[in-house]
N, CA, C and O atoms as CSV, one atom per row, in Angstrom:
chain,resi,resn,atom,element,x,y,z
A,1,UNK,N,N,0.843,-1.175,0.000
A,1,UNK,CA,C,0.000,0.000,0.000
A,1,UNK,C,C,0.893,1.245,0.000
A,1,UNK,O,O,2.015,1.163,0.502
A,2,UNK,N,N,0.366,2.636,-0.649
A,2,UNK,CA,C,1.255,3.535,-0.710
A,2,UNK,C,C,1.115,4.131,0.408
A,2,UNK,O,O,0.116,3.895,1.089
A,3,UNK,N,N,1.964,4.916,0.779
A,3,UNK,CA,C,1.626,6.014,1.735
A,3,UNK,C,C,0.729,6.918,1.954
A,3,UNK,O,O,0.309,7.250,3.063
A,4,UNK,N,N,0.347,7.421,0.733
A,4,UNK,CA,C,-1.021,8.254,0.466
A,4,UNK,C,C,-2.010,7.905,0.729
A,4,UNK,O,O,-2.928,8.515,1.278
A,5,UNK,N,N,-1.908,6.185,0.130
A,5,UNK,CA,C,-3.058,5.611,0.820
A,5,UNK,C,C,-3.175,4.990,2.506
A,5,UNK,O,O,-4.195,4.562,3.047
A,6,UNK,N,N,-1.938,5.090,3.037
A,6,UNK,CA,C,-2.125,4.999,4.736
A,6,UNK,C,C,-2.559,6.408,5.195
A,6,UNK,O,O,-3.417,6.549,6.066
A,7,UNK,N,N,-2.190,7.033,4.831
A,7,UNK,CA,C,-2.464,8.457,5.274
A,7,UNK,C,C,-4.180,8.799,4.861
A,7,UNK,O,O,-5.054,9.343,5.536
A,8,UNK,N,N,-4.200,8.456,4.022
A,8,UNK,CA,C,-5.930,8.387,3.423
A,8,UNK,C,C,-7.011,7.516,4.399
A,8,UNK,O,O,-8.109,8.005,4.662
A,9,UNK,N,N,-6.657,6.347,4.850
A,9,UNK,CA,C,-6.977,5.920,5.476
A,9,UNK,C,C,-7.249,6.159,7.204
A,9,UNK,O,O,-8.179,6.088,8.007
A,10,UNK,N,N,-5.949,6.448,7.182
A,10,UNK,CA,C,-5.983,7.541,8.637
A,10,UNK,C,C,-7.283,8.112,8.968
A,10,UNK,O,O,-8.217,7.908,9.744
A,11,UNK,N,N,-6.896,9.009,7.932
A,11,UNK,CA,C,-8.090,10.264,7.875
A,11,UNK,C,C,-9.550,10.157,7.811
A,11,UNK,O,O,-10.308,11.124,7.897
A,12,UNK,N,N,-9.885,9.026,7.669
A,12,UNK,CA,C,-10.976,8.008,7.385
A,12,UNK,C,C,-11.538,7.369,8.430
A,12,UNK,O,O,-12.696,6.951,8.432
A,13,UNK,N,N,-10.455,7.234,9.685
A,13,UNK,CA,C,-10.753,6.299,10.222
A,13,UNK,C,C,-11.750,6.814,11.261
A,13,UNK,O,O,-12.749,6.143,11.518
A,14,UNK,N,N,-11.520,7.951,11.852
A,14,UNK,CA,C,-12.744,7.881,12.503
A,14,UNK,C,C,-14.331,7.752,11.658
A,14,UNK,O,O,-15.087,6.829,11.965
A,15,UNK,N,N,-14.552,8.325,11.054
A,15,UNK,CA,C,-15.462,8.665,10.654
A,15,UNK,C,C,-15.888,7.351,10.266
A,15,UNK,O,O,-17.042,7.089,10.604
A,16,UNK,N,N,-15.243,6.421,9.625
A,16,UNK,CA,C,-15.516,4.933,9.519
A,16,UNK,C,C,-16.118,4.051,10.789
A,16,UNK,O,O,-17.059,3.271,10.641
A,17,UNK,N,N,-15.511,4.254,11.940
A,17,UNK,CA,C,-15.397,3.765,13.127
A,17,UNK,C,C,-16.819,4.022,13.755
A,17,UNK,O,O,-17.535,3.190,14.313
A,18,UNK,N,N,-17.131,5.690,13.486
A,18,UNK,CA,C,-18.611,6.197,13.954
A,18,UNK,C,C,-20.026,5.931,13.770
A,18,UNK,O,O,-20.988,5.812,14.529
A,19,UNK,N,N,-19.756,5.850,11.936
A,19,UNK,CA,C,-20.344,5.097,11.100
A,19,UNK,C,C,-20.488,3.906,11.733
A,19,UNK,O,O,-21.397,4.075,12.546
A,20,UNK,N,N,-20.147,2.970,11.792
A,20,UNK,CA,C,-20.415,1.560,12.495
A,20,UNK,C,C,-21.318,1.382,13.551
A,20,UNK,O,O,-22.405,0.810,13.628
A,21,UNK,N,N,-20.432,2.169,14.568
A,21,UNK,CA,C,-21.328,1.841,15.856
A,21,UNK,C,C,-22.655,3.071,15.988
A,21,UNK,O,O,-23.144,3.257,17.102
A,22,UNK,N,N,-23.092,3.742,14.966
A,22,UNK,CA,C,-24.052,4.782,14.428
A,22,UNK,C,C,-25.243,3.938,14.531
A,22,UNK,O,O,-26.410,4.125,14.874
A,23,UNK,N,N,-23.959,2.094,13.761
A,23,UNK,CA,C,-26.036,1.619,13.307
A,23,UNK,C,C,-26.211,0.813,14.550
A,23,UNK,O,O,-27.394,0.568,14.784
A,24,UNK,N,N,-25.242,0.271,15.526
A,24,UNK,CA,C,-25.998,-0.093,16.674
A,24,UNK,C,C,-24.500,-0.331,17.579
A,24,UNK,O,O,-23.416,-0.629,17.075
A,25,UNK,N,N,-24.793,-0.101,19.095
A,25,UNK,CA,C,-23.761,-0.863,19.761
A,25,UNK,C,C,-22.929,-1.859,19.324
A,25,UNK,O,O,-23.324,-2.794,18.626
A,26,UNK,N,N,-21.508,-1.675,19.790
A,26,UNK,CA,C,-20.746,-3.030,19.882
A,26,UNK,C,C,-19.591,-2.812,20.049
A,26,UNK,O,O,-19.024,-1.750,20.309
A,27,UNK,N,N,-19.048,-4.209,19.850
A,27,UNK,CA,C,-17.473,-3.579,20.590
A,27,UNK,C,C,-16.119,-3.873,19.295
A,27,UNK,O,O,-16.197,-4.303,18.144
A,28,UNK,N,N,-14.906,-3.402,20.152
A,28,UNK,CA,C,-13.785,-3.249,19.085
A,28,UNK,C,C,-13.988,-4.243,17.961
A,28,UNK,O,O,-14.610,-3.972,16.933
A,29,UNK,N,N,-13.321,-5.624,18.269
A,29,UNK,CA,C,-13.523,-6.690,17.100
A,29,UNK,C,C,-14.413,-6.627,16.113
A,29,UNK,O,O,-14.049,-6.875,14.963
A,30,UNK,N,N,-15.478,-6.351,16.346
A,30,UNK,CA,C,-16.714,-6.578,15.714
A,30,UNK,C,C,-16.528,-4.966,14.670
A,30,UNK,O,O,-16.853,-4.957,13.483
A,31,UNK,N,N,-16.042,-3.891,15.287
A,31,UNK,CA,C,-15.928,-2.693,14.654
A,31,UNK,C,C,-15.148,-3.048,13.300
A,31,UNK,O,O,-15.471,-2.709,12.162
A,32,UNK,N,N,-13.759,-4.006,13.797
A,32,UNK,CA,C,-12.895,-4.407,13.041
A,32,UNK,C,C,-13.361,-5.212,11.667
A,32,UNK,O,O,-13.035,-5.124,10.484
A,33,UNK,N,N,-14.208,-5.972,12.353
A,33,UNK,CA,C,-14.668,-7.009,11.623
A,33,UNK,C,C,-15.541,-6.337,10.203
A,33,UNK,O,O,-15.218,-6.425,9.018
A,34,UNK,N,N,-16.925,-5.549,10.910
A,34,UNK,CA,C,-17.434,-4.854,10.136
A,34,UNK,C,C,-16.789,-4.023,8.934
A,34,UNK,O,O,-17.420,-3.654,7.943
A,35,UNK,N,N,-15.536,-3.803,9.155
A,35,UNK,CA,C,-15.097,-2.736,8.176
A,35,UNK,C,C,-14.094,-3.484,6.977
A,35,UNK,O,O,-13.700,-2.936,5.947
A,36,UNK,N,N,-13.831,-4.752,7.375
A,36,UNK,CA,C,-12.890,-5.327,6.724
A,36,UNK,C,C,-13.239,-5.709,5.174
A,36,UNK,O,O,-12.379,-5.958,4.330
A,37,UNK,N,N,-14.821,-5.713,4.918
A,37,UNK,CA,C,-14.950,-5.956,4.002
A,37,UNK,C,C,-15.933,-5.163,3.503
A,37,UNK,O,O,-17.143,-5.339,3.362
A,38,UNK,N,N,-14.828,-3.796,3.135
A,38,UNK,CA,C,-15.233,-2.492,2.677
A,38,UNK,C,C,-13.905,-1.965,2.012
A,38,UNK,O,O,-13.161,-1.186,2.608
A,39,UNK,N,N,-13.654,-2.427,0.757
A,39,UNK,CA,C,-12.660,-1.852,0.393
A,39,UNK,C,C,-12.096,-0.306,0.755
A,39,UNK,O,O,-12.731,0.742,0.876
A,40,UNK,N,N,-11.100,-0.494,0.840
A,40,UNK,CA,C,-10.204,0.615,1.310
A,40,UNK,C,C,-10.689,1.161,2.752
A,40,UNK,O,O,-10.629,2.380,2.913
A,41,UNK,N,N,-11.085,0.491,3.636
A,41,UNK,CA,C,-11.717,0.579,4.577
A,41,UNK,C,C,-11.350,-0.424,5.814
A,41,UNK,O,O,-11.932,-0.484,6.897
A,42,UNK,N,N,-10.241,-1.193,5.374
A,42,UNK,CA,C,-10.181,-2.314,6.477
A,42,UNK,C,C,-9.006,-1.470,7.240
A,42,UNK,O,O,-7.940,-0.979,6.869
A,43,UNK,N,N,-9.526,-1.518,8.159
A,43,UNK,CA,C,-8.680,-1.084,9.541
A,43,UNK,C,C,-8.001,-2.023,10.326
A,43,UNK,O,O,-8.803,-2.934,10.531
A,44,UNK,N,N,-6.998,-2.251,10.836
A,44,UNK,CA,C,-6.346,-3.417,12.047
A,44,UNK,C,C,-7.237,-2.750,13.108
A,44,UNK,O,O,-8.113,-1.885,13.131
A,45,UNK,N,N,-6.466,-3.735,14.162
A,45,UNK,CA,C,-7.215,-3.414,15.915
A,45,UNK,C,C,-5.940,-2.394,16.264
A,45,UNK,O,O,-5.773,-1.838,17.350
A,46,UNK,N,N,-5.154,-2.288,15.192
A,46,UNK,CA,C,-4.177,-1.677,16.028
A,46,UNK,C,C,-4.238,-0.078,15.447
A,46,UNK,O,O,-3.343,0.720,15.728
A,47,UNK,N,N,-5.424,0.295,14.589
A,47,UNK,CA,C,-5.993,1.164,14.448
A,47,UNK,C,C,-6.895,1.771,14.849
A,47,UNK,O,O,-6.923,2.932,15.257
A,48,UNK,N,N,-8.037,0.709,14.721
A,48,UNK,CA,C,-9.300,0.610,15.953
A,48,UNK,C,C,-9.205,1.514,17.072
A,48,UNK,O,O,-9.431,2.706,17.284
A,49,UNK,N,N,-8.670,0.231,17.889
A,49,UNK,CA,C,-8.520,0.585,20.128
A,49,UNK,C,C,-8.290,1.827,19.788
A,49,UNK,O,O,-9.123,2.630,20.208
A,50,UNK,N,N,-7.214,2.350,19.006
A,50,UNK,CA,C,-6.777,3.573,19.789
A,50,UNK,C,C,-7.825,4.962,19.301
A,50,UNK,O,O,-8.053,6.071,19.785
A,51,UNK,N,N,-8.113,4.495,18.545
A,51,UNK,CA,C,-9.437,5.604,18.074
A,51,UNK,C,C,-10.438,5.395,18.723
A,51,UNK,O,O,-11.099,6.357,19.115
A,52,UNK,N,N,-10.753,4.332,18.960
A,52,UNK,CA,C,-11.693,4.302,20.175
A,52,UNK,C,C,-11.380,4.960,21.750
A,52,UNK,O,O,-12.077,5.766,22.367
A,53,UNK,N,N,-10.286,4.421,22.101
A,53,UNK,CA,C,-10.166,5.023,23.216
A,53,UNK,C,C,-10.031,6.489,23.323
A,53,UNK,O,O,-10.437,7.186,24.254
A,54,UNK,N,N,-9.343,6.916,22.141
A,54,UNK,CA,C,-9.681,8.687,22.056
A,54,UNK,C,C,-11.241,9.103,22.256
A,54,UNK,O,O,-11.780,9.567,23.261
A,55,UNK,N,N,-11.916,8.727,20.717
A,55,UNK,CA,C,-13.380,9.114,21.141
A,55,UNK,C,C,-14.092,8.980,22.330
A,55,UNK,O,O,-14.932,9.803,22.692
A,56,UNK,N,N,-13.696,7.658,23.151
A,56,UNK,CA,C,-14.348,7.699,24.574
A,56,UNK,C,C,-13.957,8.823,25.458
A,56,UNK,O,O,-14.740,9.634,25.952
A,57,UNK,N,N,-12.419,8.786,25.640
A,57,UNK,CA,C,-11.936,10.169,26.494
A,57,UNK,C,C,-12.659,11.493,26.601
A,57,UNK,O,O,-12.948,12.295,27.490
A,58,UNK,N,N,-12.841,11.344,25.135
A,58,UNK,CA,C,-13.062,13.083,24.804
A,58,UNK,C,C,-14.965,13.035,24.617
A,58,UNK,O,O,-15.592,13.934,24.056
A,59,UNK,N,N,-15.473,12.040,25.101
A,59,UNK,CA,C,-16.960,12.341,25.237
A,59,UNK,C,C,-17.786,11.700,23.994
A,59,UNK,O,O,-19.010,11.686,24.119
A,60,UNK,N,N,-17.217,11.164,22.800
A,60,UNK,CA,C,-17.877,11.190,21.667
A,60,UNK,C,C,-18.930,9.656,21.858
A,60,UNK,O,O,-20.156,9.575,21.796
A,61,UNK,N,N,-18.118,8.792,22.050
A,61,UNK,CA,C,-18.687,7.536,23.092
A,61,UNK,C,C,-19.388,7.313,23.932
A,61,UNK,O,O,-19.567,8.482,24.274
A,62,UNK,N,N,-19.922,6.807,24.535
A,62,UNK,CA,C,-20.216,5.779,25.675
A,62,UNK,C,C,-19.714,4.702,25.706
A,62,UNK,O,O,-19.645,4.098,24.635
A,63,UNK,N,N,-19.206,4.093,26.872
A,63,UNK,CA,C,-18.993,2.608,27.392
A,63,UNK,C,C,-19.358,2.072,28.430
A,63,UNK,O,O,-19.491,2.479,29.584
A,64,UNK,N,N,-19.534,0.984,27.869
A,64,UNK,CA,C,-20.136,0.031,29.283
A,64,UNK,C,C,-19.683,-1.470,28.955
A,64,UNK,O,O,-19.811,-2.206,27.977
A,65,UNK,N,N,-19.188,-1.566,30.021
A,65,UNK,CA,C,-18.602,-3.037,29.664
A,65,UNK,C,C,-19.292,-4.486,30.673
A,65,UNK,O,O,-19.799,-4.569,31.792
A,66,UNK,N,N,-18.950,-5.549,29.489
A,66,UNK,CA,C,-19.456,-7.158,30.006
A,66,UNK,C,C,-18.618,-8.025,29.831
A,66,UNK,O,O,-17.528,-7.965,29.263
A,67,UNK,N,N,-19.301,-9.124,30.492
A,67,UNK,CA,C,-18.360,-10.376,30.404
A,67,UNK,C,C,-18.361,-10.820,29.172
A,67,UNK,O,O,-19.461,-10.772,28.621
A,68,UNK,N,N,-17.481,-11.239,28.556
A,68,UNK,CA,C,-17.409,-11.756,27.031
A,68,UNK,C,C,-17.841,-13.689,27.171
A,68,UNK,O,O,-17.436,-14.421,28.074
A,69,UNK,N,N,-18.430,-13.967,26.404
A,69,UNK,CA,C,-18.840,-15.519,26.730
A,69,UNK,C,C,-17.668,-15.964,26.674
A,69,UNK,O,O,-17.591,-16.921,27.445
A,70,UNK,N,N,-16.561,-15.740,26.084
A,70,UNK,CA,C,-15.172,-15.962,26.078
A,70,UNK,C,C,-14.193,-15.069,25.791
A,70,UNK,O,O,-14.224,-14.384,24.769
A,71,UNK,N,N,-13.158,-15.004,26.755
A,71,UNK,CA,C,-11.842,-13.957,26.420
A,71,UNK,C,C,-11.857,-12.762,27.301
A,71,UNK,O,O,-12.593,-13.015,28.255
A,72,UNK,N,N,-11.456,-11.802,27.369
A,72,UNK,CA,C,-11.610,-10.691,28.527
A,72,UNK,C,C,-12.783,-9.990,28.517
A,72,UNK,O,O,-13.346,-9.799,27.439
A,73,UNK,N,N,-13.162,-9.649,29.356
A,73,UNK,CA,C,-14.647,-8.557,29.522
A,73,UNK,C,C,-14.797,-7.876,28.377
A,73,UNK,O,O,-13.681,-7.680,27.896
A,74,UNK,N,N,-15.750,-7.371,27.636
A,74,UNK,CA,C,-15.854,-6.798,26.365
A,74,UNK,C,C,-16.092,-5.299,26.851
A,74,UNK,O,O,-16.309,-5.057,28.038
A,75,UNK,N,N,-16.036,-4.236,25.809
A,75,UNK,CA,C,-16.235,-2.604,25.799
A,75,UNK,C,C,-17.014,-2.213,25.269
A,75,UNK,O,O,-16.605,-1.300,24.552
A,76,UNK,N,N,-18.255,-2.415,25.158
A,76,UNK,CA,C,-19.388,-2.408,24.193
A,76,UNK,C,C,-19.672,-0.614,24.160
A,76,UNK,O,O,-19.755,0.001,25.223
A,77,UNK,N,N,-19.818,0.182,22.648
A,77,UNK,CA,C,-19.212,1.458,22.239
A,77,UNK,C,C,-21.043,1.495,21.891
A,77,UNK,O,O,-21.826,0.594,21.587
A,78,UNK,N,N,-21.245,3.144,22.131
A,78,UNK,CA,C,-22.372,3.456,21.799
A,78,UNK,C,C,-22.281,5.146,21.522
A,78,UNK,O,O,-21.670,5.785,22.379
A,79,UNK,N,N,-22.894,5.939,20.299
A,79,UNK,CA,C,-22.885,7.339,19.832
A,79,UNK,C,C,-23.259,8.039,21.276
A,79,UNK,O,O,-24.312,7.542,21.677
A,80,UNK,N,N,-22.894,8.745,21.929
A,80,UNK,CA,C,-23.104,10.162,22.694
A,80,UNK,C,C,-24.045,11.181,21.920
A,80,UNK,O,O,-24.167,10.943,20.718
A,81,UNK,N,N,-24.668,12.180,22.377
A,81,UNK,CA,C,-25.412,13.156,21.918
A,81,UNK,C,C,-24.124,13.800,20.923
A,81,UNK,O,O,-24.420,13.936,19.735
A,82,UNK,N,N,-22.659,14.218,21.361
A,82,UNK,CA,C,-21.918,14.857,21.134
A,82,UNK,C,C,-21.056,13.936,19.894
A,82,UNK,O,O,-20.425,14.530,19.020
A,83,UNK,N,N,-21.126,12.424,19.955
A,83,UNK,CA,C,-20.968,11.417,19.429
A,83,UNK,C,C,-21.873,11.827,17.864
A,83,UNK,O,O,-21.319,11.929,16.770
A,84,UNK,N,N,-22.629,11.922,17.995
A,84,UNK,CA,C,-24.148,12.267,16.962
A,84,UNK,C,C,-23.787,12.942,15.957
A,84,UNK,O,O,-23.838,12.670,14.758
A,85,UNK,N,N,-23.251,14.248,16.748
A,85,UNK,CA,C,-23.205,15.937,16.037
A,85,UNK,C,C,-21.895,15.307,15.310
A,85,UNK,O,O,-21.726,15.509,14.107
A,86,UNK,N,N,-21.166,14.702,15.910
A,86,UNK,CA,C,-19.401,14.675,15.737
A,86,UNK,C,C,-20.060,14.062,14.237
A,86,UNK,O,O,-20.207,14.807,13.268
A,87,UNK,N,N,-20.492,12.336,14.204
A,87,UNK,CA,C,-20.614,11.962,12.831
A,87,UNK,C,C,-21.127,12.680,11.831
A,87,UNK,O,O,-20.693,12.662,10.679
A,88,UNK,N,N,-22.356,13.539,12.348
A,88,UNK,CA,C,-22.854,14.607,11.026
A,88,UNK,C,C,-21.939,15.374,10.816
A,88,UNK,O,O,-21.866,15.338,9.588
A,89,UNK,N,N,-21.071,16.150,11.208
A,89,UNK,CA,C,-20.201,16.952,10.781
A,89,UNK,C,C,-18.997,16.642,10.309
A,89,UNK,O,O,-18.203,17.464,9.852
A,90,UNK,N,N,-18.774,15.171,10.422
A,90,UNK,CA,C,-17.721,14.603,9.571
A,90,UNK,C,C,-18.076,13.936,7.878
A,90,UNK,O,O,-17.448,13.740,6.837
A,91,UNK,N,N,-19.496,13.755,8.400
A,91,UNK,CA,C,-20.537,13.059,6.862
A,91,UNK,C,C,-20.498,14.168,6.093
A,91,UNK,O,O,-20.163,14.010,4.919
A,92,UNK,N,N,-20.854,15.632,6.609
A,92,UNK,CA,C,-20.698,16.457,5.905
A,92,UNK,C,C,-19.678,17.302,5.450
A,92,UNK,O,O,-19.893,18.076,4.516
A,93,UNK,N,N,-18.737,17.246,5.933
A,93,UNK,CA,C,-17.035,17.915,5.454
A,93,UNK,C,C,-16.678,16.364,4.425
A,93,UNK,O,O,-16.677,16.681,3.235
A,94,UNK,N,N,-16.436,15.076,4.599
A,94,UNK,CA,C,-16.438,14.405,3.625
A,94,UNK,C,C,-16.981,14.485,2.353
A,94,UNK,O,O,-16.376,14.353,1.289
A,95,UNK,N,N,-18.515,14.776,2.578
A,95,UNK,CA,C,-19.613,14.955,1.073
A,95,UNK,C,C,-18.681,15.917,0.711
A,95,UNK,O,O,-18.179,15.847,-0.411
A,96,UNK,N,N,-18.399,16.719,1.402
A,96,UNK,CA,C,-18.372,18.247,0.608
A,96,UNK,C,C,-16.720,18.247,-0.080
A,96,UNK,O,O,-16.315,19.084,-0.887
A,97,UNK,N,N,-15.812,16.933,0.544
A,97,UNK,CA,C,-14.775,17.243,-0.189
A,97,UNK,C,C,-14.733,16.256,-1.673
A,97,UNK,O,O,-14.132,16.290,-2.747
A,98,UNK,N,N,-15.942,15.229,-0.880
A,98,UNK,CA,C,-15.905,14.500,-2.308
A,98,UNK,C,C,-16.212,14.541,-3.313
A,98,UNK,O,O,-15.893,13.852,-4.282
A,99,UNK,N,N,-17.141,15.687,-3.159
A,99,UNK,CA,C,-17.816,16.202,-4.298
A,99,UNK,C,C,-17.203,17.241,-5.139
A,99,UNK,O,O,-17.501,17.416,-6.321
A,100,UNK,N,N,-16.322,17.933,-4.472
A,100,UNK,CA,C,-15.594,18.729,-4.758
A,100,UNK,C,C,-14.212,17.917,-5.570
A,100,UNK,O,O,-13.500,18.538,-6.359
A,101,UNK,N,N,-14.036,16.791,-5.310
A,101,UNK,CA,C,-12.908,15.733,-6.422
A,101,UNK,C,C,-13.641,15.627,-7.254
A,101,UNK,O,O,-13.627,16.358,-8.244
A,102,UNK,N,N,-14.470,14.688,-7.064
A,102,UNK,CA,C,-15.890,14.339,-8.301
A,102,UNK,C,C,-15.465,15.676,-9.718
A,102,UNK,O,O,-14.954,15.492,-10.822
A,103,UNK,N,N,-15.968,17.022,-9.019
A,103,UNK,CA,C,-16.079,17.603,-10.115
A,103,UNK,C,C,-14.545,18.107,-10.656
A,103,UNK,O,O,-14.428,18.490,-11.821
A,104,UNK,N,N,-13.552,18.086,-9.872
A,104,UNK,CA,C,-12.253,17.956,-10.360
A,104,UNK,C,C,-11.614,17.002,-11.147
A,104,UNK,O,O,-10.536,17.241,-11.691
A,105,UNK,N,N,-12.178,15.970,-11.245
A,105,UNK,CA,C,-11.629,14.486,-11.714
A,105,UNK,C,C,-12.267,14.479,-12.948
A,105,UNK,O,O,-11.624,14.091,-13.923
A,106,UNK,N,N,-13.609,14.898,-13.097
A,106,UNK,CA,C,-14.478,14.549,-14.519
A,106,UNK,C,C,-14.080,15.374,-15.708
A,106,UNK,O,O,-14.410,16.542,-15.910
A,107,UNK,N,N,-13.319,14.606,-16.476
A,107,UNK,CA,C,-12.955,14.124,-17.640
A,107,UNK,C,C,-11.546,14.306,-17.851
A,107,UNK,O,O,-11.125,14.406,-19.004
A,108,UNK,N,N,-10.576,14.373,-16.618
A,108,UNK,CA,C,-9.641,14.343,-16.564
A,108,UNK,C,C,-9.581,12.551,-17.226
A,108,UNK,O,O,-10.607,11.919,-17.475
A,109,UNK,N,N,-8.788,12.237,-17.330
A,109,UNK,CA,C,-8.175,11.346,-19.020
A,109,UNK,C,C,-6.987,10.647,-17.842
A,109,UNK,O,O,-6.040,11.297,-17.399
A,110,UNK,N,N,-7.326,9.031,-17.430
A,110,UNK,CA,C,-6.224,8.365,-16.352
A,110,UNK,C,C,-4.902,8.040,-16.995
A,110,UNK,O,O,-3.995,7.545,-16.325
Protein backbone atom coordinates (compact mmCIF):
# COMPACT_ATOMS: atom_id res chain seq x y z
CA UNK A 1 0.00 0.00 0.00
CA UNK A 2 1.25 3.54 -0.71
CA UNK A 3 1.63 6.01 1.73
CA UNK A 4 -1.02 8.25 0.47
CA UNK A 5 -3.06 5.61 0.82
CA UNK A 6 -2.12 5.00 4.74
CA UNK A 7 -2.46 8.46 5.27
CA UNK A 8 -5.93 8.39 3.42
CA UNK A 9 -6.98 5.92 5.48
CA UNK A 10 -5.98 7.54 8.64
CA UNK A 11 -8.09 10.26 7.87
CA UNK A 12 -10.98 8.01 7.39
CA UNK A 13 -10.75 6.30 10.22
CA UNK A 14 -12.74 7.88 12.50
CA UNK A 15 -15.46 8.67 10.65
CA UNK A 16 -15.52 4.93 9.52
CA UNK A 17 -15.40 3.76 13.13
CA UNK A 18 -18.61 6.20 13.95
CA UNK A 19 -20.34 5.10 11.10
CA UNK A 20 -20.41 1.56 12.49
CA UNK A 21 -21.33 1.84 15.86
CA UNK A 22 -24.05 4.78 14.43
CA UNK A 23 -26.04 1.62 13.31
CA UNK A 24 -26.00 -0.09 16.67
CA UNK A 25 -23.76 -0.86 19.76
CA UNK A 26 -20.75 -3.03 19.88
CA UNK A 27 -17.47 -3.58 20.59
CA UNK A 28 -13.78 -3.25 19.09
CA UNK A 29 -13.52 -6.69 17.10
CA UNK A 30 -16.71 -6.58 15.71
CA UNK A 31 -15.93 -2.69 14.65
CA UNK A 32 -12.90 -4.41 13.04
CA UNK A 33 -14.67 -7.01 11.62
CA UNK A 34 -17.43 -4.85 10.14
CA UNK A 35 -15.10 -2.74 8.18
CA UNK A 36 -12.89 -5.33 6.72
CA UNK A 37 -14.95 -5.96 4.00
CA UNK A 38 -15.23 -2.49 2.68
CA UNK A 39 -12.66 -1.85 0.39
CA UNK A 40 -10.20 0.61 1.31
CA UNK A 41 -11.72 0.58 4.58
CA UNK A 42 -10.18 -2.31 6.48
CA UNK A 43 -8.68 -1.08 9.54
CA UNK A 44 -6.35 -3.42 12.05
CA UNK A 45 -7.22 -3.41 15.91
CA UNK A 46 -4.18 -1.68 16.03
CA UNK A 47 -5.99 1.16 14.45
CA UNK A 48 -9.30 0.61 15.95
CA UNK A 49 -8.52 0.59 20.13
CA UNK A 50 -6.78 3.57 19.79
CA UNK A 51 -9.44 5.60 18.07
CA UNK A 52 -11.69 4.30 20.18
CA UNK A 53 -10.17 5.02 23.22
CA UNK A 54 -9.68 8.69 22.06
CA UNK A 55 -13.38 9.11 21.14
CA UNK A 56 -14.35 7.70 24.57
CA UNK A 57 -11.94 10.17 26.49
CA UNK A 58 -13.06 13.08 24.80
CA UNK A 59 -16.96 12.34 25.24
CA UNK A 60 -17.88 11.19 21.67
CA UNK A 61 -18.69 7.54 23.09
CA UNK A 62 -20.22 5.78 25.67
CA UNK A 63 -18.99 2.61 27.39
CA UNK A 64 -20.14 0.03 29.28
CA UNK A 65 -18.60 -3.04 29.66
CA UNK A 66 -19.46 -7.16 30.01
CA UNK A 67 -18.36 -10.38 30.40
CA UNK A 68 -17.41 -11.76 27.03
CA UNK A 69 -18.84 -15.52 26.73
CA UNK A 70 -15.17 -15.96 26.08
CA UNK A 71 -11.84 -13.96 26.42
CA UNK A 72 -11.61 -10.69 28.53
CA UNK A 73 -14.65 -8.56 29.52
CA UNK A 74 -15.85 -6.80 26.36
CA UNK A 75 -16.24 -2.60 25.80
CA UNK A 76 -19.39 -2.41 24.19
CA UNK A 77 -19.21 1.46 22.24
CA UNK A 78 -22.37 3.46 21.80
CA UNK A 79 -22.89 7.34 19.83
CA UNK A 80 -23.10 10.16 22.69
CA UNK A 81 -25.41 13.16 21.92
CA UNK A 82 -21.92 14.86 21.13
CA UNK A 83 -20.97 11.42 19.43
CA UNK A 84 -24.15 12.27 16.96
CA UNK A 85 -23.20 15.94 16.04
CA UNK A 86 -19.40 14.67 15.74
CA UNK A 87 -20.61 11.96 12.83
CA UNK A 88 -22.85 14.61 11.03
CA UNK A 89 -20.20 16.95 10.78
CA UNK A 90 -17.72 14.60 9.57
CA UNK A 91 -20.54 13.06 6.86
CA UNK A 92 -20.70 16.46 5.91
CA UNK A 93 -17.04 17.92 5.45
CA UNK A 94 -16.44 14.41 3.63
CA UNK A 95 -19.61 14.95 1.07
CA UNK A 96 -18.37 18.25 0.61
CA UNK A 97 -14.78 17.24 -0.19
CA UNK A 98 -15.91 14.50 -2.31
CA UNK A 99 -17.82 16.20 -4.30
CA UNK A 100 -15.59 18.73 -4.76
CA UNK A 101 -12.91 15.73 -6.42
CA UNK A 102 -15.89 14.34 -8.30
CA UNK A 103 -16.08 17.60 -10.11
CA UNK A 104 -12.25 17.96 -10.36
CA UNK A 105 -11.63 14.49 -11.71
CA UNK A 106 -14.48 14.55 -14.52
CA UNK A 107 -12.96 14.12 -17.64
CA UNK A 108 -9.64 14.34 -16.56
CA UNK A 109 -8.17 11.35 -19.02
CA UNK A 110 -6.22 8.36 -16.35
Amino acid sequence: MNSWETQLRKGVAELAILAVIAREETYGYRIVESLQGLDGLSLSESTVYPVLTRLARDGVLLVRTEASPAGPTRRYYRLSTSGRQRLRDLSESVRTVLGSLTTLLEGVQS
